[in-house]
C-alpha positions as CSV (number, residue, x, y, z in Angstrom):
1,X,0.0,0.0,0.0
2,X,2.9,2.1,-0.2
3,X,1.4,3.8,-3.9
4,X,-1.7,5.3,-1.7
5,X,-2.3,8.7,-2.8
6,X,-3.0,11.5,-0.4
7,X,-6.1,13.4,-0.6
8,X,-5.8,16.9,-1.9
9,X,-8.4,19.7,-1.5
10,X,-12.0,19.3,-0.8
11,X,-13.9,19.7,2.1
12,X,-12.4,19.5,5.4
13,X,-14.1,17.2,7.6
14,X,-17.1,18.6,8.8
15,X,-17.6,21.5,6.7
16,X,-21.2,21.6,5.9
17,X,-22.3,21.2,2.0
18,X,-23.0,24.6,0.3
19,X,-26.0,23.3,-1.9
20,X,-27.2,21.4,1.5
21,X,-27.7,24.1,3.1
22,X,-28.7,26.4,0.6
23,X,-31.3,24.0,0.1
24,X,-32.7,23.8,4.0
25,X,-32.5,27.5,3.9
26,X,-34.6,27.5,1.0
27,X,-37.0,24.8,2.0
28,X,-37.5,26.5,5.3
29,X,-38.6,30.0,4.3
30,X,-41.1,27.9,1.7
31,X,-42.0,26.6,5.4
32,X,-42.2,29.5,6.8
33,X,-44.1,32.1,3.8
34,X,-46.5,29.1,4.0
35,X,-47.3,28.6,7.8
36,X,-51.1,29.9,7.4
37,X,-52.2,27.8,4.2
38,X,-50.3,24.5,6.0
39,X,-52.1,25.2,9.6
40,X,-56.0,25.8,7.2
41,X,-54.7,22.0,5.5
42,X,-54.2,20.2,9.0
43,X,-57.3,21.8,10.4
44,X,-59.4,20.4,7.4
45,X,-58.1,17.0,7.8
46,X,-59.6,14.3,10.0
47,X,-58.7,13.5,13.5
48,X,-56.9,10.6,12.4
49,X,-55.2,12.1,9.7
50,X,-54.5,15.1,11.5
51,X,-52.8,13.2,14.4
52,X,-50.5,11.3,11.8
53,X,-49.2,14.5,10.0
54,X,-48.2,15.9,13.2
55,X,-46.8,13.0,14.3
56,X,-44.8,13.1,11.7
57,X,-43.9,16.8,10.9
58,X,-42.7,16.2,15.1
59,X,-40.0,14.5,13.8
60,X,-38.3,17.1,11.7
61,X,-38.7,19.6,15.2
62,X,-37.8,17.3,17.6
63,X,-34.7,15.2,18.4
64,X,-35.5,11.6,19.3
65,X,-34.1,10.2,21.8
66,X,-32.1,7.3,21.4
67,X,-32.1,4.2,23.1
68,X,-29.6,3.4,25.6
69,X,-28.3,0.4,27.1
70,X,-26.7,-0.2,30.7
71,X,-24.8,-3.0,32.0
72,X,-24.7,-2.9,35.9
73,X,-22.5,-4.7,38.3
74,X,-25.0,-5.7,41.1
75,X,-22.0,-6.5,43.2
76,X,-20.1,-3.2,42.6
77,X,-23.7,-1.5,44.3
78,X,-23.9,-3.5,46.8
79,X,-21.0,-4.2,47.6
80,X,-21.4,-7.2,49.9
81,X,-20.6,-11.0,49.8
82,X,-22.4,-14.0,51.7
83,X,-20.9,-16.5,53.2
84,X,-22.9,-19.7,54.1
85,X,-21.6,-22.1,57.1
86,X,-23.1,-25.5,58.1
């Protein structure tokens, strides 16, 4: 692997995409100029219907939370041992 070439130019990591976030920007003031007309739309929509867009317009507002996973020493909390005699 000695031929590798090295990388040259571009992005440096973490630099956010120019057309990405020209696009957001632009998609969120479509958002925005249209907040009135979207809010009539919801409201004319069934319960059920209205529940599922909102549901999932949440997801574009609101983090989710992962899921996490814990191990836990019992013994480390308690911090005890038993000893059994006959």
């Amino acid at each position: 692997m000695e031929n590798q070439i090295k990388k040259r130019g571009g992005r440096i990591k973490g630099t956010p995409n120019k057309i990405t976030k020209d696009i957001r920007e632009s998609y969120q003031l479509l958002i925005e100029n249209n907040l009135d007309r979207l809010e009539n739309d919801i409201k004319e929509l069934s319960p059920k219907d209205r529940i599922e867009i909102l549901i999932r317009l949440t997801e574009y507002v609101v983090p989710k939370l992962q899921r996490s996973h814990q191990v836990v020493n019992t013994y480390d909390l308690i911090g005890m041992e038993a000893e059994f005699v006959d």
